[in-house]
N, C-alpha and C positions, 0 to 999 in steps of 0.2 A: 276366479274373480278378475284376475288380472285382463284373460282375455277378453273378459265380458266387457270390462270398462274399454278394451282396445277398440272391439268393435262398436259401439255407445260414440267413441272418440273418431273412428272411422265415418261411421253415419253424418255423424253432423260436419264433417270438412266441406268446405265450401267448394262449392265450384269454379270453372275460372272467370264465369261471368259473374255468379255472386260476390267473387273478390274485386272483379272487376268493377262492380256499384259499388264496395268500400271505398276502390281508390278513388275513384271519379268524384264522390259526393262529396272529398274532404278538397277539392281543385278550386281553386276561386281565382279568375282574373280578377285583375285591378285598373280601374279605368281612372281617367283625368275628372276632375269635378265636372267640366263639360260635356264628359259620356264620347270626345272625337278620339281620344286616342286612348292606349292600349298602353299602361304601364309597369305592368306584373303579369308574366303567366308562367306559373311554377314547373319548372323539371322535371322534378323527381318523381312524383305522379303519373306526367306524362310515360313518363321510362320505365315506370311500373305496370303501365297502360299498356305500352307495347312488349314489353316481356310476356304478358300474357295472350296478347294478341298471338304471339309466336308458337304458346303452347297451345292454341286452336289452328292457329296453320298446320302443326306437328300432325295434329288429332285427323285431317284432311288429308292428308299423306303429300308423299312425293312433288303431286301436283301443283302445290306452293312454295318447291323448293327454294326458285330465283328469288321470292316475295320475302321469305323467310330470313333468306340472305340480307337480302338487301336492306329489311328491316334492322338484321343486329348487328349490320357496319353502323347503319346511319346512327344507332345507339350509342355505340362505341365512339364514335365523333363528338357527339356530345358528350358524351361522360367524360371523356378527356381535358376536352375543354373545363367543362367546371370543376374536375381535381385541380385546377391551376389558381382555381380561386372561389371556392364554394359559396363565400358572403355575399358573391355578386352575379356567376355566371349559374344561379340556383335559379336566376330570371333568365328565362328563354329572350325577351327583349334585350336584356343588354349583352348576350349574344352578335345578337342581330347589330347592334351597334357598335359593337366591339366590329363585325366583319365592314359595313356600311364605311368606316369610319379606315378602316385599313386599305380596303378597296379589292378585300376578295371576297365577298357575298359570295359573287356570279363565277368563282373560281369549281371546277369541277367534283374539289372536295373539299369543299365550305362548310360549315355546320348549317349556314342557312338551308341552303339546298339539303341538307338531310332531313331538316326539319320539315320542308314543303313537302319531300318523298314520305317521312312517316304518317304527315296530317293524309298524303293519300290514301297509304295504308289502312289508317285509321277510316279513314273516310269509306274506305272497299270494306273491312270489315263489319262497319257499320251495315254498311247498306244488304251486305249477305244476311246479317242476323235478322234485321227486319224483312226480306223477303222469305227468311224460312219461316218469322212466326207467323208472316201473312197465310203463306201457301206452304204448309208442310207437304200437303199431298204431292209438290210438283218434285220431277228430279233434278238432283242436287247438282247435277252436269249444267242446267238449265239455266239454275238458280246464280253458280258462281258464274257463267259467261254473261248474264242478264247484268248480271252488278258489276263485272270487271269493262260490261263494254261502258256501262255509264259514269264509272268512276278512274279508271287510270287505261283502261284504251283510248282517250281524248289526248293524251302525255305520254303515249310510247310512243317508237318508229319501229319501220317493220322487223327490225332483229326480235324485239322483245313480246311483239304480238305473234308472230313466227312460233316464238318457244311457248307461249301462252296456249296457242292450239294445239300444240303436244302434247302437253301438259293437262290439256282439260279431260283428256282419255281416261284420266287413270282415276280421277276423282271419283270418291266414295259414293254410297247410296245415300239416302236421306235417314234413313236407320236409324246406320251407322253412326254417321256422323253427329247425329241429336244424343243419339246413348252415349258418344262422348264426351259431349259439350257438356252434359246432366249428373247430378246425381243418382246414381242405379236406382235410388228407392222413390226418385220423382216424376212425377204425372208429368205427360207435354206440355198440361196447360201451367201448371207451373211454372213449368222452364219457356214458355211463352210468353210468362208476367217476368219473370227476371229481363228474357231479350227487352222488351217494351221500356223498362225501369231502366234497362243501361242504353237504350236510344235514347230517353229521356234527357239524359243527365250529359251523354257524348256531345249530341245534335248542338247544342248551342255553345257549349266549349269548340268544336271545328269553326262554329261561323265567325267565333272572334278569334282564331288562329288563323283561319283564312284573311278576314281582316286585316291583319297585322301583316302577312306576307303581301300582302296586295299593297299595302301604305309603304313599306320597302321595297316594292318591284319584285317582288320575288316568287308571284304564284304564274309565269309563264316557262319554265325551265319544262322541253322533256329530255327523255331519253333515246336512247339510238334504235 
């Protein structure tokens, strides 16, 4: 009995995009009565957001290592930050005001600037999931350089594009990498409606984080 319930209890674990539409759907920016500015967009979500993002880069292998990296410093920046003061630094904005206001925004290890680099992250992961559920048939080498030249090859210099084409060698099949993303007992097109349902839900939380970096000067930053 016991195993039986294990496996029942297995089956239904969510995926990490199924968790991924949990987190997202509970996100709500907070805007000004006037709809111009941007006065709440919650953390902890976000951090839950990209936790998981991490464990689909894992799923990728190797080939997202620098991404991987770089996603769970910029984590750790922020989490830092709001242990100092959870009632308040829980708003990504007053982050951003907190840095504005000290005069290290544009400092090279600012929470601001982690922020811009995860919303990119955020933003490449996005756009891979929606070109696999467009084109699963195509390969997955194709797929991740199609989406990396449109979303953070614009914000590297050539050290990081350099390691990028290394790196894109090793990159899994399109299989593979679907059987991981899924649950074993679920059809593609399943796991097609979930990608769709977490573009759904991402797409317009980036365009008002992007917003908000951009009303702080802060969505021109690359790397080396």
């Amino acid at each position: 009995m016991k195993r039986k319930r294990y496996e029942m209890e297995k089956k239904k674990k969510n995926t990490e995009i199924q968790t991924a539409i949990e987190e997202l759907s509970l996100f709500i920016v907070t805007k000004h009565a006037d709809n111009t500015e941007v006065t709440h967009i919650p953390l902890r979500p976000l951090l839950s957001f990209c936790n998981l993002i991490i464990q689909v880069l894992d799923k990728i292998g190797p080939t997202m290592a620098v991404l991987r990296q770089d996603i769970d410093q910029n984590m750790q920046r922020l989490e830092k930050v709001c242990e100092t003061d959870p009632c308040v630094y829980s708003n990504l904005v007053e982050i951003l005001k907190k840095e504005r206001k000290e005069g290290t925004s544009k400092t090279v290890a600012s929470c601001s600037r982690a922020l811009l680099w995860l919303t990119r992250s955020m933003d490449f992961t996005a756009g891979l999931l929606r070109l696999l559920s467009k084109e699963m048939s195509s390969k997955m080498e194709e797929l991740v350089e199609e989406c990396y030249m449109a979303t953070l090859k614009p914000h590297h210099g050539w050290i990081a594009s350099a390691a990028f084409k290394v790196c894109l060698k090793l990159v899994p099949d399109n299989k593979t990498f679907m059987d991981a993303i899924g649950a074993r007992d679920e059809s593609y097109e399943t796991l097609r409606e979930d990608i769709d349902t977490l573009s759904s839900l991402l797409t317009p939380i980036l365009k008002e984080i992007y917003f908000v970096l951009e009303h702080y000067e802060l969505n021109r930053f690359r790397s080396m």
